[in-house]
C-alpha positions as CSV (number, residue, x, y, z in Angstrom):
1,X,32.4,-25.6,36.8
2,X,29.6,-27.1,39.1
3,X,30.9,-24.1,41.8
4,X,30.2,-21.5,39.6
5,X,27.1,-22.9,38.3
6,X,25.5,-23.1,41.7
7,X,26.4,-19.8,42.6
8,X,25.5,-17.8,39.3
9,X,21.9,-19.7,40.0
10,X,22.2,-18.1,44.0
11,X,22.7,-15.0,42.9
12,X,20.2,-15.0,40.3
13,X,17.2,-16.2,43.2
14,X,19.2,-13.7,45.6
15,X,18.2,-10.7,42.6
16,X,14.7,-11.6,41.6
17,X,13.6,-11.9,45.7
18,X,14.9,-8.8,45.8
19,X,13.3,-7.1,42.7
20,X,9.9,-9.2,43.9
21,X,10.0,-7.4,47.2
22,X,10.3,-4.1,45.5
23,X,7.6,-4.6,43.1
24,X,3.7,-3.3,43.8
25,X,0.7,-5.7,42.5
26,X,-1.1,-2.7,42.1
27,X,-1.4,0.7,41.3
28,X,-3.1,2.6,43.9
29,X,-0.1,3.7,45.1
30,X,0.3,6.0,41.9
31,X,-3.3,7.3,42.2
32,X,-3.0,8.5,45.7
33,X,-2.8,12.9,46.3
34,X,0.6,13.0,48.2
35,X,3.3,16.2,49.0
36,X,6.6,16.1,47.4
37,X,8.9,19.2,49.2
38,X,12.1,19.7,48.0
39,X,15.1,21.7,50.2
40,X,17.1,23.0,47.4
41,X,19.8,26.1,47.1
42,X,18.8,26.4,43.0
43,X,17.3,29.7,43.7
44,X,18.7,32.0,40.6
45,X,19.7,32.3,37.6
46,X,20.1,28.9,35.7
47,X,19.9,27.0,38.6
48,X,16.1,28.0,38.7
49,X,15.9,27.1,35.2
50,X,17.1,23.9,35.8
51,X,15.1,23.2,38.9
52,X,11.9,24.3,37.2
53,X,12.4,22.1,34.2
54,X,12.5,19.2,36.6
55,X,9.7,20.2,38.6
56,X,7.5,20.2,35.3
57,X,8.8,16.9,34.2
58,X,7.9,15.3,37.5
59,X,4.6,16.8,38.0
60,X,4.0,15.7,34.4
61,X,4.7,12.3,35.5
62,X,3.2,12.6,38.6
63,X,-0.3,14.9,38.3
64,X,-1.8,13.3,41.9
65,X,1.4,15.2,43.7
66,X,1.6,18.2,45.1
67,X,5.2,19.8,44.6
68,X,6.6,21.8,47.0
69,X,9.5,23.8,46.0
70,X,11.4,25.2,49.6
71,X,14.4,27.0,47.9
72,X,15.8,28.9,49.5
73,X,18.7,32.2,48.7
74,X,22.2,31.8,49.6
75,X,24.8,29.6,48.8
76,X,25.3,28.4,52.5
77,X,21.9,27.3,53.7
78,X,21.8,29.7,56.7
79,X,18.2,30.8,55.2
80,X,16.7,27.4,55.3
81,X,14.0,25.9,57.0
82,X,14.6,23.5,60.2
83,X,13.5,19.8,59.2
């Protein structure tokens, strides 16, 4: 019982150091202008119409970023860009 105890508190510490270290005290991060460019083979049809419906829910969510939408045609990638 005492084992278990111990460990169920080290894994709780273990959990919120690591939540901590994600975390931001502040939000300048969400108010800066950055570029968000997306590689994507959702060029047609209702693939587009998928994609697009994203892309308006994130720059809803996100009005200080610039989305960049780098579909491209063909199933097979051939046609994209080199990273």
């Amino acid at each position: 019982m005492r084992k278990g105890s111990i460990r169920l508190i080290a894994a709780a510490s273990v959990i919120a150091l690591a939540l901590t270290g994600c975390s931001s005290s502040s939000d300048d991060a969400a108010n800066t202008d950055t570029q968000f460019e997306i590689f994507t083979w959702w060029a047609s049809g209702g693939e587009a119409a998928g994609l697009q419906g994203m892309i308006d829910v994130y720059t809803a969510q996100n009005p200080n970023t610039e989305f960049i939408n780098a579909a491209v045609a063909g199933g097979a990638g051939v046609n994209a860009k080199a990273v």
